[in-house]
C-alpha distance (Angstrom), angle and dihedral (degrees) to the residues before:
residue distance angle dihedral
X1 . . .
X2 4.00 . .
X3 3.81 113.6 .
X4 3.45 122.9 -156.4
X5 4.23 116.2 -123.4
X6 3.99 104.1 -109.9
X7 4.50 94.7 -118.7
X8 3.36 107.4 -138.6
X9 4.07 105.7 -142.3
X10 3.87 113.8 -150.9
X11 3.72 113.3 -132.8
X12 3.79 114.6 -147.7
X13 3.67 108.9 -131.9
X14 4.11 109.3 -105.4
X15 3.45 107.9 -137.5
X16 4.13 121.4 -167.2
X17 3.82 117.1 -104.5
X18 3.71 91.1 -131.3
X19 3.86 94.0 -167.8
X20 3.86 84.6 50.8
X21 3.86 96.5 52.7
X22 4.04 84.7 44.2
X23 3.86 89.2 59.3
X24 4.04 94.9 44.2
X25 3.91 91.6 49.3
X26 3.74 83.9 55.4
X27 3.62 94.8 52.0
X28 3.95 91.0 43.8
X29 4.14 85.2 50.0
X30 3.74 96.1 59.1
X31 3.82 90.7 38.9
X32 3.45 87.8 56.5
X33 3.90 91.3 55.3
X34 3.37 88.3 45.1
X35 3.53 88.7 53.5
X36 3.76 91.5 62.0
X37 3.70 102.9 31.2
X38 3.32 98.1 53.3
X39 3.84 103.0 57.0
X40 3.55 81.6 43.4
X41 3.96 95.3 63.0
X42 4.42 90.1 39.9
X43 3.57 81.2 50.7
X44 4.00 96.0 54.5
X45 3.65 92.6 33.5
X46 4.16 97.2 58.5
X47 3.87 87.0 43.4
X48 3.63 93.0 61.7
X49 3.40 103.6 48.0
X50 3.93 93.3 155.4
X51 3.52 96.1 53.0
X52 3.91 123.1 108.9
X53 3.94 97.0 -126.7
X54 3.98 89.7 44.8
X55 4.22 92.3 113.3
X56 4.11 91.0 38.2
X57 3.69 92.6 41.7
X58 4.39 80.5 45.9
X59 3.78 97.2 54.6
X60 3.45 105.5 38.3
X61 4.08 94.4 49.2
X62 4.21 77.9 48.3
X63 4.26 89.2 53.8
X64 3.83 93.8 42.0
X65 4.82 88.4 44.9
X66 4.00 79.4 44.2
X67 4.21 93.4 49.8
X68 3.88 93.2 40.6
X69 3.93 89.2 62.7
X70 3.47 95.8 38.3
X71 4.16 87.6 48.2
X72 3.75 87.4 46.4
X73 3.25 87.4 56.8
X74 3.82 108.9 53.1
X75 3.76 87.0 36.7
X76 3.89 87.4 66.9
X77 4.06 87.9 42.5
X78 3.69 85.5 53.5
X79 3.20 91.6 47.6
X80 3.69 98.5 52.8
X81 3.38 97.6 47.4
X82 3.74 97.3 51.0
X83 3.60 85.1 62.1
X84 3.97 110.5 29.8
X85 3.56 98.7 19.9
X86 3.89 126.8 92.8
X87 4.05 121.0 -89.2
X88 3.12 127.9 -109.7
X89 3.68 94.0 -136.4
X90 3.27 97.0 52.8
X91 4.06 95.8 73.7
């Protein structure tokens, strides 16, 4: 019976891109005031229904809601890349 030699792969060490993580803890800060301020303003804007800047106050609490996720979102990408992604360096 032929067994096969166990190969013992060498993992290069991942380091974190701490420039990278920098920039998506940035991008996760202003989502997270997004995150708040943005409810906020679709709050305000359906509780004053009368008021002339209801549909400008509407869509623009909408496009900040809509940039919080999509902030959260590339945050986290940044994030994961800074530390499972390849360096820069390395190249």
């Amino acid at each position: 019976m032929y067994v096969k030699p166990l190969n013992i792969l060498t993992m290069e060490e991942n380091k974190t891109d701490k420039e990278l993580l920098i920039k998506g803890l940035k991008k996760m800060g202003v989502s997270l005031v997004f995150m708040f301020s943005g409810p906020t303003l679709l709050y305000i804007a359906f509780s004053n229904k009368e008021k002339p800047l209801y549909i400008p106050l509407l869509f623009l609490s909408l496009i900040i809601c809509g940039t919080a996720i999509f902030l959260a979102f590339k945050g986290i990408q940044t994030i994961m890349n800074s530390m499972f992604g390849k360096n820069s360096n390395s190249n």
